[in-house]
N, C-alpha and C positions, 0 to 999 in steps of 0.2 A: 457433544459440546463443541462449539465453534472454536476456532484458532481467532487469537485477538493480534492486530497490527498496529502499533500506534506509529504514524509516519508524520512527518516536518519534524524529526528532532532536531535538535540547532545547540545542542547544551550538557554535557556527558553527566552533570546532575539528573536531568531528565531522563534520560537512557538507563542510566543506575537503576533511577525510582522504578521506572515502568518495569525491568525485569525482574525486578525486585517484587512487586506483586503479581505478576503473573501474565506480563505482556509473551510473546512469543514470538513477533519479529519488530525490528525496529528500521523503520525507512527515515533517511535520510537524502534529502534533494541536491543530486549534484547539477542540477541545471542551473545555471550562472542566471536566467533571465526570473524563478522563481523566488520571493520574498524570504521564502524559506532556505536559501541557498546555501552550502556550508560548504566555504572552499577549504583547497586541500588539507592547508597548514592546520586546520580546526579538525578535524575526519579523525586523524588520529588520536584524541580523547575520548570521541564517542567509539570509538572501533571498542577499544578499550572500554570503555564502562559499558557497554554494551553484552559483556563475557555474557552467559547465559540462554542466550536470544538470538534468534537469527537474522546476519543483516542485512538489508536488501537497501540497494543503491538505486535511487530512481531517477533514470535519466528521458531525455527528449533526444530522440534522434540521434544516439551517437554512433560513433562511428567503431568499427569493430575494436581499434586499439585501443579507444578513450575505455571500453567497456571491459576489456580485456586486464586492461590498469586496474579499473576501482576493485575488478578479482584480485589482483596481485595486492591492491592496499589488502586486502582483508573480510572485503564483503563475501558475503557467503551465495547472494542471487540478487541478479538483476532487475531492477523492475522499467520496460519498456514504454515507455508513458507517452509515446509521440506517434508518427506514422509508419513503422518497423517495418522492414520484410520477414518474416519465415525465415528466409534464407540467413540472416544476422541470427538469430536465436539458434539455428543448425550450426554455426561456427561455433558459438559459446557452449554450446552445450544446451538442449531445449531444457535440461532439466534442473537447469539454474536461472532459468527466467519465468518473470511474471509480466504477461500481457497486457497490458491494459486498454482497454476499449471504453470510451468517450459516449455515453449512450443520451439523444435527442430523444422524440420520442415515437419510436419504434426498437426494434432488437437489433443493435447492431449485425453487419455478416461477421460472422467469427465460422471461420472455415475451420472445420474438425482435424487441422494435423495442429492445432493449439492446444488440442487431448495431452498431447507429448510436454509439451512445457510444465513448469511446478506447477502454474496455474495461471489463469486469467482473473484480472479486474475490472468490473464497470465501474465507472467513474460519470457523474453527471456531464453533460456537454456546456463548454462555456466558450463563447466564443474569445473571450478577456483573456484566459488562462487554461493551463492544460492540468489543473487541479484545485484543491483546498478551497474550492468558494462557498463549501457551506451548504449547499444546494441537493438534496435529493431529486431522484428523479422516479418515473414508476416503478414499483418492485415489482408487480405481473410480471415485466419485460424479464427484472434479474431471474425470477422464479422459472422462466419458461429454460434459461439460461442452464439453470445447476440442475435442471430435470433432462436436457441434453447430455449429461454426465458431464460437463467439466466440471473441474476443480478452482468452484467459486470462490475470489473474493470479494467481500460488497463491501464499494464505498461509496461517497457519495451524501454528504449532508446528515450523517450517525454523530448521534451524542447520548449520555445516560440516559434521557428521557425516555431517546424510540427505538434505541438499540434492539429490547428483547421483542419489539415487536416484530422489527424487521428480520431479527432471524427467525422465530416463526412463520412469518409469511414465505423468505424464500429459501432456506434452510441451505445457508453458505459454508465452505468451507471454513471461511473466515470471514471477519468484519473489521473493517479499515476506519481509521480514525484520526484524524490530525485538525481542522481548525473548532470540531466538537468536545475537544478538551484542556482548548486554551485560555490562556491570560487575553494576547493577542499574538500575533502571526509569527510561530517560530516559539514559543515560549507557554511552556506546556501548565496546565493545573494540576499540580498533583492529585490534591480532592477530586476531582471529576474522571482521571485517570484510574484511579482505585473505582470509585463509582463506574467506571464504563465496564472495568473487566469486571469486576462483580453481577452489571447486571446483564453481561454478554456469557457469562459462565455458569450465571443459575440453570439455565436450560437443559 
């Protein structure tokens, strides 16, 4: 059974509901340029409603201290979502980061000391934004991916509909989830969240 990730929260009612049925980590964007951005003053309601779940801080590029801080707020792991070295995820601890990798259409290089991190994410490539556009990409590619042994997460264009397909086809650690269970950008549906985990957990 997959690990579910509902990310862009922006709303500690949100954070609440989703652990509440059986989400399992909660991302939150602290990238200032993302729609979904939740600066600092707001962070500490959803840390808090968040009890339960694990929380993972997703940032672009930052710099060892920005990343070093959102541990100290209370995040539990970092999610890398820009153009990282190796070398930043060995300061932090490999085992509090998640990778994320941008995938066009071929397999991204994801060079095997990523093995060491919690885990890696594909994410579809856009050139507009470094997330949340809703967009799938091939799952052959994630497939070829989590049979190299990392420790998949898929996102990338997942909503109630193709959830259980996609974990079938590439059989992820987990399945990511943020503009396929919204109102609109930052503001979650509850219905569709209970429907994602539901139909991400029948399997």
């Amino acid at each position: 059974m997959p690990k579910v990730k509902i990310c862009g929260i922006t709303r500690p009612e949100d954070a609440e509901f989703a652990v509440k049925v059986g989400t399992d980590y909660i991302g939150v964007i602290l990238y200032p340029k993302s729609k979904r951005f939740v600066p600092p003053q707001r962070r500490k309601d959803i840390l808090k409603a968040s009890e339960g779940g694990l929380k993972v801080a997703v940032m672009v590029n930052p710099t060892l201290e920005e990343a070093m801080k959102a541990l100290e707020e209370g995040f539990d792991l970092i999610q890398l979502h820009g153009e990282e070295p190796f070398d930043l995820a060995r300061k932090l601890g490999s085992s509090r980061v998640i990778k994320a990798f941008r995938v066009k259409d071929e397999e991204p290089r994801i060079e095997n000391f990523w093995k060491d991190s919690f885990g890696v994410l594909l994410d579809t490539y856009s050139p507009k934004a470094y997330g949340g556009t809703g967009e799938t990409f091939n799952w052959d590619i994630a497939r070829k991916v989590a049979l190299r042994g990392f420790k998949l997460f898929l996102s990338g264009g997942l909503n109630p509909q193709n959830v259980r397909e996609a974990i079938a086809k590439v059989n992820p650690f987990a399945v990511d989830v943020s503009s396929g269970v919204e109102i609109e950008p930052g503001i979650k549906d509850k219905m569709k969240i209970e429907r994602f985990i539901k139909e991400a957990k029948s399997l």
